[in-house]
NUTIZA-970117 format. One record per residue: residue in three letters; x, y, z of N, C-alpha, C in turn. Coordinates in steps of 0.05 Angstrom, whole numbers, plus 5000, padded with zeros to 4 digits. Atoms other than C-alpha are relative to their C-alpha. Layout:
<recs>
ALAXYZXYZXYZ;...
</recs>
This chain:
<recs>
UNK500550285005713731146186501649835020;UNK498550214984715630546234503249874988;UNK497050155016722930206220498849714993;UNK500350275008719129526218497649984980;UNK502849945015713729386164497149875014;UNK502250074984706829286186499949754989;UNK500750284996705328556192496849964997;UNK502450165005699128226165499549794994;UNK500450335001696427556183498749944983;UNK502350155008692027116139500449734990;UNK499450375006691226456112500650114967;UNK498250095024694626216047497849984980;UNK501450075031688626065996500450194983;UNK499249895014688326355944497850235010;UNK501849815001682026755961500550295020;UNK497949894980685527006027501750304985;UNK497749885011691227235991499550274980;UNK500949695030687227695933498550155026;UNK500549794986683827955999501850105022;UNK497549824975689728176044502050144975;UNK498649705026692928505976499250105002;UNK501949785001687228885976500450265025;UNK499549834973687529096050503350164999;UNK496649835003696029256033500150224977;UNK500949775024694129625971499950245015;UNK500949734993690130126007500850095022;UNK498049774980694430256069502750014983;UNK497949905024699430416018498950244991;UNK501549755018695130895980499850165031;UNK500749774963692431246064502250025009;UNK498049934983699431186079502649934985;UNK498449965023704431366021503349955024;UNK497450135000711630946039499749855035;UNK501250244979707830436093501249814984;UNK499150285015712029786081497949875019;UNK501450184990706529286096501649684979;UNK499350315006708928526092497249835012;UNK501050224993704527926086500849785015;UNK499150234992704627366129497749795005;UNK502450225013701026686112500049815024;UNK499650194983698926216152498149744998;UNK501750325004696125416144498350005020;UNK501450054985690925466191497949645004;UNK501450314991686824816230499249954971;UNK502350085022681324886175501849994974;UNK498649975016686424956127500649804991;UNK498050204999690224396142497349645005;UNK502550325003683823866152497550094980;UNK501949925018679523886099498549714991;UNK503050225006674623316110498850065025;UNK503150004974671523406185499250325000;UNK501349744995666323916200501450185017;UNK498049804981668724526226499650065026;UNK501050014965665124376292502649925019;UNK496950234985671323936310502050195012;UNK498649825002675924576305498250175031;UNK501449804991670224976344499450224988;UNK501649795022667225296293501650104973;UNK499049815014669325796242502450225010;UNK498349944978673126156299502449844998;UNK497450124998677125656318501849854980;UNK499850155029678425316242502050254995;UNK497349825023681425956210500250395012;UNK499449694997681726486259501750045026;UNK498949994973684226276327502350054997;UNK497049945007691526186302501050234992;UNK498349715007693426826273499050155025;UNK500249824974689327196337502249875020;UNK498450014974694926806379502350114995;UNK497749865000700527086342499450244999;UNK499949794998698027766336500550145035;UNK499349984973697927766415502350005008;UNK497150074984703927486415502650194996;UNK497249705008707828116384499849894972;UNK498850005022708827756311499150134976;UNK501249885021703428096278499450285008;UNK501449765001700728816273497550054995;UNK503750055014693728616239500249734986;UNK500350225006690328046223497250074972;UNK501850005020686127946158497649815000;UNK501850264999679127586161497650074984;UNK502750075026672827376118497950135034;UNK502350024958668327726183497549864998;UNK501850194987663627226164500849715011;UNK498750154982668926766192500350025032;UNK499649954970669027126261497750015008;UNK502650064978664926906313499350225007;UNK500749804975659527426341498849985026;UNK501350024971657827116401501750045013;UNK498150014979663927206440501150194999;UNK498449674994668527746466502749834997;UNK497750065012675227716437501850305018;UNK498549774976679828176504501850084976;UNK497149895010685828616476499649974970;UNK500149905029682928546403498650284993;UNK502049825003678628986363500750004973;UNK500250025031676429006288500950264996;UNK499449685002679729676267499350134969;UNK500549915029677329696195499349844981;UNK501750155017671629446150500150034983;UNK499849915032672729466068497950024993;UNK502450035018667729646023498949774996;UNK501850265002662129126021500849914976;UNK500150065025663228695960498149845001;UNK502550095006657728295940499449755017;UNK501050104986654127945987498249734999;UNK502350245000649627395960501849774996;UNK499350215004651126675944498949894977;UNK500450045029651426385874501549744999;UNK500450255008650625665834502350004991;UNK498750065018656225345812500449674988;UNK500650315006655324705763502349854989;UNK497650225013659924135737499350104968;UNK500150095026661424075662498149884995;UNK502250205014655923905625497349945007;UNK502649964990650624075669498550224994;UNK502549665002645024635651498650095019;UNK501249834973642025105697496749824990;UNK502250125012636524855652498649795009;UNK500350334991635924105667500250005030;UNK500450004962638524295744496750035009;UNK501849904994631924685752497249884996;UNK502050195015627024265708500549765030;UNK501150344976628623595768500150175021;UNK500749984973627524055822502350015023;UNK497650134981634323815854499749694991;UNK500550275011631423115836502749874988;UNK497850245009637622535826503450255000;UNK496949995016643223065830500750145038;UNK497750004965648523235896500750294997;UNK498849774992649723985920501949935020;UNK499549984973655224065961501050285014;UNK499349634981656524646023501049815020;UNK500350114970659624566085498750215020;UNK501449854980654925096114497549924996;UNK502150094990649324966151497150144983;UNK501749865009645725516129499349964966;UNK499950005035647225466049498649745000;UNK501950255001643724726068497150055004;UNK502849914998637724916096499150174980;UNK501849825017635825476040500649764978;UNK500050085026637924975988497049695012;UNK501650184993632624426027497750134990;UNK502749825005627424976019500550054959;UNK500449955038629325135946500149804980;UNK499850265017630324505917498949785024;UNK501250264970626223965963501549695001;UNK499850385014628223295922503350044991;UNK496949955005636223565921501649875020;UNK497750144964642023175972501950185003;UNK497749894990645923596006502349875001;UNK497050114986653023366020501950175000;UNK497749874975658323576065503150004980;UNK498249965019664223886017501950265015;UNK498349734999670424286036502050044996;UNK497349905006676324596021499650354985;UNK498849765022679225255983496750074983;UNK502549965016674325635936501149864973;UNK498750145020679125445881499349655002;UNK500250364984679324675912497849904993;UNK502250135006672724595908499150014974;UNK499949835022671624875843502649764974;UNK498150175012677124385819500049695000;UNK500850314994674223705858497149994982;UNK502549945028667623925818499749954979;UNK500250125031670223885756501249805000;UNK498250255004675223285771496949824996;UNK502450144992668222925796501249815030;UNK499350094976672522785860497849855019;UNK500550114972669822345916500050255026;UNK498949964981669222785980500349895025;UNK499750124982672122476036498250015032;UNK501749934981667322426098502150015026;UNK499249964982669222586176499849665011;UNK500150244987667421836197501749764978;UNK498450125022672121606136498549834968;UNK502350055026666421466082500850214988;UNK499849835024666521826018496850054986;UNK503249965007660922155991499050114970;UNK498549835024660122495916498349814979;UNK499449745003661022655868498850284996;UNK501649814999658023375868498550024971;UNK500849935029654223635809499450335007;UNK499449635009654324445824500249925037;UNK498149874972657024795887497650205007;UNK501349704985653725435935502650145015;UNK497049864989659225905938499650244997;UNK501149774998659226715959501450044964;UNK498549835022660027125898502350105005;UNK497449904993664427525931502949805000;UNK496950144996670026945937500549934973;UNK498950015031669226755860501250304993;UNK499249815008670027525843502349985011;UNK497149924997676527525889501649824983;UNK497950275015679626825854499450144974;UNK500249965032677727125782498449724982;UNK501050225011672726525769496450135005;UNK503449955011665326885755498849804984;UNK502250235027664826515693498049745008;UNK501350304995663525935725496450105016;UNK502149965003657426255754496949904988;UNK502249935014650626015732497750035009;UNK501349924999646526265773500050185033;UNK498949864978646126875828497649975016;UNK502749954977641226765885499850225009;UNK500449774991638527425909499449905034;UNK499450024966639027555988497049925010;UNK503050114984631027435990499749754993;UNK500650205003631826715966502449815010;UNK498850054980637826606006501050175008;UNK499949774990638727156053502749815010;UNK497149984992647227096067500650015035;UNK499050094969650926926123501050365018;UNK498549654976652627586177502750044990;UNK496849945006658627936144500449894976;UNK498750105028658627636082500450254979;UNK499149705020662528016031501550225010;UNK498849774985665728466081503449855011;UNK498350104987673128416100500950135019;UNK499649814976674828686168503449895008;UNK496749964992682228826199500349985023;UNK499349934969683728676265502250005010;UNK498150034994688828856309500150065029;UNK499750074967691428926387498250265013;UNK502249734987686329486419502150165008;UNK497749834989692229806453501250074977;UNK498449995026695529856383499750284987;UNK500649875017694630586361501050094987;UNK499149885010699130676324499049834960;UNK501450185024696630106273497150124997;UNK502149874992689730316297499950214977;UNK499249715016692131006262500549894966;UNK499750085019693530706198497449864985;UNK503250085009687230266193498450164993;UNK502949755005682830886206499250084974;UNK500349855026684831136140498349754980;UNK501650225022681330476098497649875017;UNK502250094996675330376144498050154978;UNK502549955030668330486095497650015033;UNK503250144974662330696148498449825005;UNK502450175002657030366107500549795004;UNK499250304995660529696113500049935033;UNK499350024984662429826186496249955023;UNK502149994993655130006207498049784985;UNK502050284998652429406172500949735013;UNK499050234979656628976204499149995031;UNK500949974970654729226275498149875002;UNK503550025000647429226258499849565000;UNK499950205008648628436229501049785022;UNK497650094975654128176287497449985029;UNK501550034972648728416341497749764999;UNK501950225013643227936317501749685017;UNK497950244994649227416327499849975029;UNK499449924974650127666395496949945018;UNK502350014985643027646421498649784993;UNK500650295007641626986395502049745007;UNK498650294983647126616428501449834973;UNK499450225016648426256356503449954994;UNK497750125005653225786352501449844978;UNK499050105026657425426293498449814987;UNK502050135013651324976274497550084998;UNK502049904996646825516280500250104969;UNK500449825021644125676213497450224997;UNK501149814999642926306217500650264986;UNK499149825028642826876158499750285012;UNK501149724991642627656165501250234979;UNK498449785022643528276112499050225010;UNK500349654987643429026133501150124965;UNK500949845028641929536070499850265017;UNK501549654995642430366075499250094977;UNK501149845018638630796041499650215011;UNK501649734989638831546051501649975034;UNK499250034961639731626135498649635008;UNK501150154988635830936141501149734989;UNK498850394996638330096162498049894992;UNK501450194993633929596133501349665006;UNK498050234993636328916165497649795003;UNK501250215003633628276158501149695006;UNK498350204983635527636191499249754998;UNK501950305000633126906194501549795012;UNK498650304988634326296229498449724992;UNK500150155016632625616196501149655009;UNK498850184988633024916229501649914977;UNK498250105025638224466180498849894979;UNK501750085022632124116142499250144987;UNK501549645015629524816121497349995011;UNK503549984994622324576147499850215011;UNK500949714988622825126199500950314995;UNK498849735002623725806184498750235012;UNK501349744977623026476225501450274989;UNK499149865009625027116198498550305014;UNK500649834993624927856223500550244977;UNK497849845010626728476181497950245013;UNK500249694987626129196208501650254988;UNK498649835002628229896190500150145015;UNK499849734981631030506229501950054992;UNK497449835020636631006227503249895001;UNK497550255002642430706204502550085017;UNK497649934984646631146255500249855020;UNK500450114974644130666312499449634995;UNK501350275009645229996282499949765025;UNK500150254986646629606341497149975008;UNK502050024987640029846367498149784989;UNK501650085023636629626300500849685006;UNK499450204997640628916310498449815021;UNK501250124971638128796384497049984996;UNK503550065011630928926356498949824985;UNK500550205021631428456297500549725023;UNK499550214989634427956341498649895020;UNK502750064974629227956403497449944987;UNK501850105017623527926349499949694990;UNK499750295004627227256327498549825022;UNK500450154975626927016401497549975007;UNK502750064994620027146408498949864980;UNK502750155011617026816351502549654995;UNK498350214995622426226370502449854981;UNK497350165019629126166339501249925028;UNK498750144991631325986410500649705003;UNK500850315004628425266403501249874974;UNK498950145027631425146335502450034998;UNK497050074999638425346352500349835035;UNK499550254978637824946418500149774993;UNK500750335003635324316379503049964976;UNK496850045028642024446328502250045016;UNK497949934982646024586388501849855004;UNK497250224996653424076385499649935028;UNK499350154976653623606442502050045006;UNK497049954999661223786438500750274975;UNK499249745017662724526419502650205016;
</recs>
């Protein structure tokens, strides 16, 4: 065992925090008297929680850039991330994801204020009442699923939000307007199950009526590529099936160029030796939508990815993430 304890980055929420236990748990269990220490960190997105996360440069640069500069810098050993927080269009030198957790649940599920019924939500259609997301994507499927519903631009914490919800908070806008108050939320399952707030739940969208963001539900580990001795430690808590749907999911990302206002969804499923993956891209009104899904053998997911994703291009998701494309990204 090393004389120093392994070092792991992440951010402070609460949701964070129940997922980098998880990741210390089980290099503990793969590696009986590993001192692993947490280390927290307030990230951009963290720390501004009214402008879009375009401002930051995405999801990347919001809650992931900072800990990748200290892990470079020597202070960390691994960094902990939501990998539907990490960008897949770009090459990230001297990193490398070294270990994907067991998928946890992947879809995205309703959550309403006091006093509201799934009942009465569903009966107006969306009609007179305020969702809010700050993803692009969770907008557009909710345009398509509810026509006569208003989006608005909501962020913080899963807790946070979950707490301005029921206050009936105001959310503060990026141009200093306020917007509000919500009447139910679009939040992954997976992040209620880590905070211990299901109940609130009332209702679970299945992945064919909003097919999930790339990586959702999966927590991946990264650390310095040269690093094998961490490297060596990770190995023991990577999960294939997670790792190979991530590839399959990530490439899609990759061959579409999409960028932080690109809403664009993707889920990878095995069964047996075989990937089925399924992908979509979705201007922000929901009018347009384009969707591919394909199967093959799930040993060759990138292949399977680059196929789903060229299928996109031909029947034109390049034109709908060009026309969503930031003047300033």
């Amino acid at each position: 065992m090393p004389d120093q304890p392994l070092r792991i980055g992440t951010r402070k929420s609460v949701m964070a925090l129940a997922q980098t236990d998880e990741v210390a748990r089980l290099l503990r269990s793969a590696n009986p008297g590993l001192d692993v220490e947490i280390i927290k960190f307030e990230t951009r997105g963290d720390q501004d929680q009214t402008s879009k996360l375009l401002r930051h440069g995405g999801k990347g640069g919001a809650f992931v850039a900072e800990i990748r500069q200290a892990m470079r810098a020597g202070e960390l050993q691994a960094a902990m991330h939501s990998l539907k927080d990490v960008p897949g269009n770009e090459e990230t030198p001297g990193l490398v994801i070294a270990a994907t957790l067991p998928r946890d649940a992947a879809n995205d599920s309703l959550v309403l204020r006091p006093g509201l019924s799934l009942e009465t939500f569903r009966a107006s259609r969306g009609k007179g009442f305020k969702i809010g997301t700050n993803a692009v994507r969770r907008a557009a499927y909710l345009r398509r699923l509810f026509p006569e519903v208003t989006v608005i631009h909501y962020r913080g914490a899963a807790d946070t939000r979950i707490a301005k919800l029921d206050r009936g908070d105001m959310q503060r806008l990026p141009d200093g307007g306020e917007v509000g108050p919500a009447d139910a939320l679009v939040m992954a399952r997976s992040g209620l199950e880590r905070i211990g707030m299901t109940s609130r739940i009332a209702y679970d969208f299945s992945v064919t009526e909003m097919l999930p963001s790339v990586g959702q539900g999966i927590v991946a580990v990264e650390c310095v590529e040269k690093d094998w001795l961490t490297r060596g430690y990770l190995s023991g808590i990577e999960d294939t099936s997670s790792r190979l749907c991530a590839e399959a999911e990530r490439e899609v990302l990759w061959v579409l160029n999409g960028h932080c206002n690109s809403p664009i969804a993707g889920h990878a499923t095995i069964s047996g030796n075989d990937m089925t993956l399924t992908a979509a891209v979705l201007d922000e009104t929901g009018a347009r939508f384009i969707e591919a899904s394909r199967t093959a053998a799930a040993d060759r997911p990138r292949e399977l990815g680059r196929a789903v994703g060229l299928e996109l291009l031909d029947k034109g998701a390049a034109e709908i993430i060009a026309r969503n494309r930031p003047e300033e990204h």
